[in-house]
C-alpha positions in Angstrom: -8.0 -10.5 -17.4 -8.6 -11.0 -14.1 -5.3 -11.0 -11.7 -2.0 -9.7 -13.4 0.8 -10.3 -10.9 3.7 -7.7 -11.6 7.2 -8.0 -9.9 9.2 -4.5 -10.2 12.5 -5.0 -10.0 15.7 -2.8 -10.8 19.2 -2.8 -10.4 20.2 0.6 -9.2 18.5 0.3 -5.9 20.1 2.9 -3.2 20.4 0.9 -0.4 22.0 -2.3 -2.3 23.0 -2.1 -6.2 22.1 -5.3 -7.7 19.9 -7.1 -5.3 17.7 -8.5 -7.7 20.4 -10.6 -9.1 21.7 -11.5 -5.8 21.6 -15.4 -4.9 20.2 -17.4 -2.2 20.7 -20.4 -1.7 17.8 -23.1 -0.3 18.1 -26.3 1.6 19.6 -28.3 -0.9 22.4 -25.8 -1.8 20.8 -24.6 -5.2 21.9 -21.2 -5.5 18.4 -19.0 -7.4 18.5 -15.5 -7.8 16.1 -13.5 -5.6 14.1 -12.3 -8.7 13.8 -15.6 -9.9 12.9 -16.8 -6.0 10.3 -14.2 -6.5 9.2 -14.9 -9.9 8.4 -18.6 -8.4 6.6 -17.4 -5.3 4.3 -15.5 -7.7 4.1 -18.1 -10.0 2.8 -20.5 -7.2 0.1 -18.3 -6.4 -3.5 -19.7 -7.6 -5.9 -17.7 -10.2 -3.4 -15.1 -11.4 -3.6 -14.8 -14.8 -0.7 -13.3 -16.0 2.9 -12.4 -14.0 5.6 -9.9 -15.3 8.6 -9.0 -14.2 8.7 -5.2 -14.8 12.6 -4.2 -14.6 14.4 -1.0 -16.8 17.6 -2.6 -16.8 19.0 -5.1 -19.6 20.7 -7.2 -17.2 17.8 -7.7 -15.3 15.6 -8.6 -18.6 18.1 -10.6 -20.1 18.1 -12.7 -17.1 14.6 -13.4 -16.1 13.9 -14.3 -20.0 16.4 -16.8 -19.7 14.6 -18.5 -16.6 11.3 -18.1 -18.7 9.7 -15.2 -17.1 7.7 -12.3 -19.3 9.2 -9.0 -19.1 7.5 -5.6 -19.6 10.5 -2.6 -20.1 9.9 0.4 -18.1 11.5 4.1 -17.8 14.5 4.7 -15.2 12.2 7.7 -14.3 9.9 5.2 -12.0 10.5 6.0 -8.5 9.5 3.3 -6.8 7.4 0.0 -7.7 3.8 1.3 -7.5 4.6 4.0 -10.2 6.6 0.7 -12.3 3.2 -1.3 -11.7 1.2 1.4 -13.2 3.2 1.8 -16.3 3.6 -2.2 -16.9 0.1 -1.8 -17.3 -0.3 1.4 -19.3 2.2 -0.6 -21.6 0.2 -3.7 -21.8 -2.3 -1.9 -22.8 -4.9 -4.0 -20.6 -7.0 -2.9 -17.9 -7.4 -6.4 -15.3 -9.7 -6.5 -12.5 -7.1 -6.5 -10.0 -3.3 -5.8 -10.1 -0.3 -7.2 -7.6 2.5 -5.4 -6.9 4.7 -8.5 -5.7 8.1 -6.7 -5.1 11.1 -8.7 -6.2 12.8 -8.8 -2.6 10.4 -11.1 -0.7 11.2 -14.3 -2.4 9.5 -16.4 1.1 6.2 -14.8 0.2 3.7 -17.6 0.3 1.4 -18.0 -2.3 -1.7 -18.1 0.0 -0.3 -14.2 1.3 -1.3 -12.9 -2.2 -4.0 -15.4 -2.6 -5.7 -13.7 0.9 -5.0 -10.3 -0.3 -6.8 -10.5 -3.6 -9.7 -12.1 -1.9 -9.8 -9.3 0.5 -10.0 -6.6 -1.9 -12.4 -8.3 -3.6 -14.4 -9.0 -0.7 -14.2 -4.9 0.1 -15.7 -3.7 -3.0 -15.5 0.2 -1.8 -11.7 -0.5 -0.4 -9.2 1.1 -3.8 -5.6 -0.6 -2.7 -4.8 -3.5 -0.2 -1.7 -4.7 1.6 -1.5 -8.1 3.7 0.1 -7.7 7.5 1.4 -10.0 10.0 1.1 -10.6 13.2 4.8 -10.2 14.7 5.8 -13.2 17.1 7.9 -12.1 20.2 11.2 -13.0 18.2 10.1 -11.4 15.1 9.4 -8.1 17.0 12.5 -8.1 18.9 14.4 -8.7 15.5 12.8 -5.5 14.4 14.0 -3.2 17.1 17.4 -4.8 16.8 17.9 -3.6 13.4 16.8 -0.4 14.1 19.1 -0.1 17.0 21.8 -1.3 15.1 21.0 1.4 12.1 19.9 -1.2 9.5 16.2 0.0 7.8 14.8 -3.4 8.0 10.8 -4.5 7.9 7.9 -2.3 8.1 5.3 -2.3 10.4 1.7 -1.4 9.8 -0.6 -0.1 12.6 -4.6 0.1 11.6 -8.0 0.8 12.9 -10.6 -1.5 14.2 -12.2 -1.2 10.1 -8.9 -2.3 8.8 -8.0 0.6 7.0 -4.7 1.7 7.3 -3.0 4.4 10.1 -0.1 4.4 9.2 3.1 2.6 8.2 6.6 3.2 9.2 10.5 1.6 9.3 10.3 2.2 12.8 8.6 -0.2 14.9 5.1 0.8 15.7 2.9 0.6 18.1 5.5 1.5 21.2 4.7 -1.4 23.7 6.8 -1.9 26.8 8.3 -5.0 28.0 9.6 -8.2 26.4 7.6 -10.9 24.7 8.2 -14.3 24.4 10.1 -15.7 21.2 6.4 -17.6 20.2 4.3 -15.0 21.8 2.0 -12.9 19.8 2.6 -9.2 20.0 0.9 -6.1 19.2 2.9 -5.4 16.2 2.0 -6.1 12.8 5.0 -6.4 9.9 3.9 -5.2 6.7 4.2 -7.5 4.0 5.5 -5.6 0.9 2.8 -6.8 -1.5 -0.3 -4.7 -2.6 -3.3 -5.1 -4.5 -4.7 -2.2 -6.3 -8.0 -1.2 -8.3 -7.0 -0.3 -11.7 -8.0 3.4 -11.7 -6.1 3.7 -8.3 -3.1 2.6 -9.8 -3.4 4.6 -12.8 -3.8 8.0 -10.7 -0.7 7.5 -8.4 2.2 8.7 -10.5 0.1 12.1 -11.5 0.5 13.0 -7.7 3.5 14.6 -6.0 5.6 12.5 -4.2 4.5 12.9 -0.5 6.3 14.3 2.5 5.6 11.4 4.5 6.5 8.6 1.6 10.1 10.9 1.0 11.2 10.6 5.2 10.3 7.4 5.1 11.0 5.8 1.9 7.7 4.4 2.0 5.7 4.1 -1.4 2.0 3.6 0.2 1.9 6.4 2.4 1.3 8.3 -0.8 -2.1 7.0 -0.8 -2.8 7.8 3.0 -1.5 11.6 2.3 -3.7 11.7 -0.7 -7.2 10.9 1.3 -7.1 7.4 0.2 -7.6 4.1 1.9 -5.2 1.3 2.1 -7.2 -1.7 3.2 -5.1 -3.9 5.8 -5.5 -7.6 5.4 -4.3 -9.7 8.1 -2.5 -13.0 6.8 -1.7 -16.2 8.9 1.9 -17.4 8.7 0.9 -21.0 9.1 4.1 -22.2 10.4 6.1 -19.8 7.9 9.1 -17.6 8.3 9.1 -14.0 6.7 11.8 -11.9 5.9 12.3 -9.5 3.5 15.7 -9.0 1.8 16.4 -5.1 2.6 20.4 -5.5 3.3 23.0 -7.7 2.6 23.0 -8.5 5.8 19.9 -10.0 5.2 21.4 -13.1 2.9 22.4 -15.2 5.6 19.2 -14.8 7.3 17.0 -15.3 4.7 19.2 -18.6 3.7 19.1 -20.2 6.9 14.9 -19.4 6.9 15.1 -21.5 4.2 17.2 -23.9 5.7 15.2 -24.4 8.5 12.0 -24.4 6.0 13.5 -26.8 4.0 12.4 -24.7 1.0 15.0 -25.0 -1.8 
C-alpha cells in the first residue's frame, strides 16, 4: 500500500464532548456530521489507497459504518491522534509507504492540501514527518488574535526556517508583527493545517516516547517530534480561493457553516 489516509476521531474530547458527531450544515441546508464532512474530504483526495476512521468509541463506529466508512477500533489510552494513527496501523497489520493523519475536525480540508503534502514528503526523501501551512490573509490573522484575546484556543500557527523545517508551532499567534494588515493582504503568519504525513518507522516510534513538556503546555501533538531531535518538514499549500477553519469550539459552528455558505460547498 501506498497512501493509507487515517482520520482519529473520539468522543471524549476535553475541550468539546462529542464534536465528531456534531453537524454542519452546507449551502443547501443538508445537515452532515463533521466526521463524515471529514471522511468525504479524505475521500476526495487522489491516490490514497485506503481511509479509516480510527475512533475507540461505539457511537462513533456505529455511525461512520452506517455512512460507509472503514473503521479500525483503538484503546481510550491514545492521547492524541498521532499515537491513534500509529496503532490503526499496528492493527492493520500493514506497513504503507506513507501515512495521513487527517484529523476529523477540519472537514474544509481540500483534497489538493493532502495531495501537496504527500508529494512533499515524497519529494524530501531524508524529511521523517510533514505538515501543510498557510499563508494567513490579513482577515485570517486578525481572526487569530481575536480568539486569543477573547480566551478561545483556536488555530495554530507554524513558524519555519528558510529549509522548511519546522521552528516551532504554537496556539498563540506567531511571529509577533506589528501593525494591521489588510483583510486580502498576505501576512507573515502561517496557520497550521492540522494534517501530517508521516514515514512509517516515524510513526511507529512516537508513542514509546514521553509526552513532551512543550506538547503538554501547549496541547500540541507534533512538538513531540521537535523535542525529540526530529524534523517536521513544513509544506506550504495554496488556498486557491478556499476558506479554512478548523472546528476547535462550538463557537466555531456558525463560522464554519457560513464558510460553507459562502463556498457554496454542501
Amino acid at each position: 500500500m501506498s497512501v493509507l489516509i487515517a482520520i482519529p476521531a473520539r468522543f471524549a474530547s476535553t475541550r468539546y464532548p462529542g464534536k465528531p458527531l456534531v453537524e454542519l450544515r452546507g449551502a443547501s441546508g443538508q445537515a452532515l456530521s463533521l466526521i463524515r464532512r471529514s471522511w468525504e474530504a479524505a475521500m476526495a483526495v487522489k491516490g490514497a489507497d485506503r481511509v479509516v476512521v480510527a475512533t475507540d468509541d461505539d457511537r462513533i463506529r456505529q455511525h461512520a459504518e452506517a455512512f460507509g466508512a472503514e473503521v479500525v477500533m483503538t484503546s481510550p489510552e491514545c492521547r492524541n491522534g498521532t499515537e491513534r494513527c500509529a496503532e490503526t496501523v499496528a492493527n492493520l497489520g500493514i506497513t504503507p509507504e506513507i501515512v495521513v493523519n487527517l484529523q476529523g475536525d477540519a472537514p474544509l480540508t481540500p483534497a489538493w492540501f493532502v495531495e501537496d503534502l504527500v508529494a512533499g514528503l515524497r519529494a524530501a526523501p531524508q524529511a521523517e514527518v510533514a505538515t501543510p501551512v498557510l499563508r494567513c490573509s490579513g482577515r485570517m490573522r486578525a481572526d487569530l488574535i481575536a480568539d486569543r484575546r477573547a480566551g478561545r484556543v483556536g488555530g495554530t500557527t507554524a513558524v519555519f526556517g528558510h529549509d522548511r523545517q519546522g521552528l516551532y508551532f504554537s496556539k498563540e499567534v506567531i511571529p509577533y508583527a506589528a501593525g494591521d494588515y489588510a483583510d486580502d493582504e498576505p501576512s507573515p503568519v502561517f496557520h497550521h493545517v492540522g494534517v501530517y504525513a508521516y514515514r512509517p518507522d516515524a510513526l511507529a516510534a512516537y508513542p514509546t516516547w514521553p509526552e513532551g513538556v512543550l506538547e503538554k503546555l501547549e496541547g500540541l501533538e507534533q512538538l513531540r517530534f521537535l523535542e525529540r531531535g526530529r524534523q517536521i518538514l513544513c509544506v506550504e499549500v495554496e488556498s486557491r480561493g478556499r476558506q479554512f477553519w478548523e472546528l476547535n469550539n462550538p463557537e466555531d459552528v456558525p463560522r464554519l457553516e457560513a464558510m460553507m455558505k459562502q463556498m457554496n460547498l454542501d
